[in-house]
C-alpha positions as CSV (number, residue, x, y, z in Angstrom):
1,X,25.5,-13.7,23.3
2,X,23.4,-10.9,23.4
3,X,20.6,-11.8,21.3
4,X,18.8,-8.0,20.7
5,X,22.2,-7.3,18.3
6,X,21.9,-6.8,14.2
7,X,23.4,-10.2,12.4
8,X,22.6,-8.7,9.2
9,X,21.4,-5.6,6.8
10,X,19.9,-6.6,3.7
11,X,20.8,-4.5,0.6
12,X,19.4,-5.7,-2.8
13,X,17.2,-4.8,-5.4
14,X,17.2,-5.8,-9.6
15,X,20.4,-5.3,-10.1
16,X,23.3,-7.2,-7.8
17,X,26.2,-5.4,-9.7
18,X,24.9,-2.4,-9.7
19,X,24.0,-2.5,-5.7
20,X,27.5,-3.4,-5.2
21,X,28.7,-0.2,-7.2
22,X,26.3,1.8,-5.1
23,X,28.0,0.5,-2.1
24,X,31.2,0.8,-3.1
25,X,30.5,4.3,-4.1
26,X,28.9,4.6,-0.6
27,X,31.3,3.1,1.7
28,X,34.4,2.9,-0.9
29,X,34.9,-0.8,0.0
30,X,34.1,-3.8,-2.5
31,X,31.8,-6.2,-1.6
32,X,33.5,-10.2,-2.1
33,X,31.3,-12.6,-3.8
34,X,28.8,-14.7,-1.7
35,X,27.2,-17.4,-3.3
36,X,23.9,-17.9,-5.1
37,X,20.9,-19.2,-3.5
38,X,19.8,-22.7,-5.6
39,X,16.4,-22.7,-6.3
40,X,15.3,-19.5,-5.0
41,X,16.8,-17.3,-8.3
42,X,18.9,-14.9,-5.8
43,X,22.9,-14.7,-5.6
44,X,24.9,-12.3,-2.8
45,X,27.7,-10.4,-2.0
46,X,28.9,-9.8,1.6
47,X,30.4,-7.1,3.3
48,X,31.8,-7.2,6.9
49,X,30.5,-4.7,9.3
50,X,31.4,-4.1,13.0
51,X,30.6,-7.2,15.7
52,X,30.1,-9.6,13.7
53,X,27.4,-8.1,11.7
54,X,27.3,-8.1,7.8
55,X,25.7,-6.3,5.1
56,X,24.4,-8.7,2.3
57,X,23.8,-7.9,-1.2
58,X,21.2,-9.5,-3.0
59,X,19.5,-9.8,-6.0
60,X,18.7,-11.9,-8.9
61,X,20.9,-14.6,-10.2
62,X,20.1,-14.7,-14.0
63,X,21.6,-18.4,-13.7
64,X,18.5,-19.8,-12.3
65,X,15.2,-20.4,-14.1
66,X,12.5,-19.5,-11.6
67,X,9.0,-18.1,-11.5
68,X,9.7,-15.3,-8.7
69,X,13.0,-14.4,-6.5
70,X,13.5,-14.7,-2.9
71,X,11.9,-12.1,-1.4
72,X,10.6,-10.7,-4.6
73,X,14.1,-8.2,-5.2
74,X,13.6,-8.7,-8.9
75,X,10.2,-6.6,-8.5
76,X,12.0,-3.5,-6.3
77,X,11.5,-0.6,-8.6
78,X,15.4,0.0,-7.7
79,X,18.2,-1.0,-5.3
80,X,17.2,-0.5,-1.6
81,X,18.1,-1.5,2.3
82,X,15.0,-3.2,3.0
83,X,15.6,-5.8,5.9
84,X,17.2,-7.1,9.3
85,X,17.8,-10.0,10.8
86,X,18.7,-10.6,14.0
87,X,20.7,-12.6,16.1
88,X,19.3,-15.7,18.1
89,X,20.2,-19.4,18.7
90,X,17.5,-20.4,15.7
């Protein structure tokens, strides 16, 4: 494994459905539903990339009750890429 490669993009903002429109408009292919993230207020959608990379959408999951969202995305004045993570054995 090289461990220098992209896992992930992270694309997320206010508004989940709305970020996967944007994408979808953007790449023309539909995110599929992720999960949400219990106790952190944030829910995803995932979209497959090339070697084993993935973009994730994320943003807040109006199910939860909680003081602040993962990462803040509720507070992003709008949807946005704003992270990488990369691969390693951690």
């Amino acid at each position: 494994m090289d461990y220098n490669q992209i896992d992930h993009l992270l694309y997320g903002g206010p508004d989940l459905t709305l970020a996967s429109k944007e994408i979808n408009a953007l790449m023309g292919i539909v995110p599929i539903t992720g999960g949400s993230h219990p106790g952190k207020g944030t829910r995803n959608e995932l979209l497959g990339l090339s070697h084993g990379a993935y973009l994730e959408l994320i943003g807040p999951d109006t199910h939860q009750q909680v003081v602040s969202t993962w990462m803040e995305v509720d507070k992003f004045p709008e949807n946005r890429l704003f992270r990488w993570a990369a691969k390693s054995n951690d």
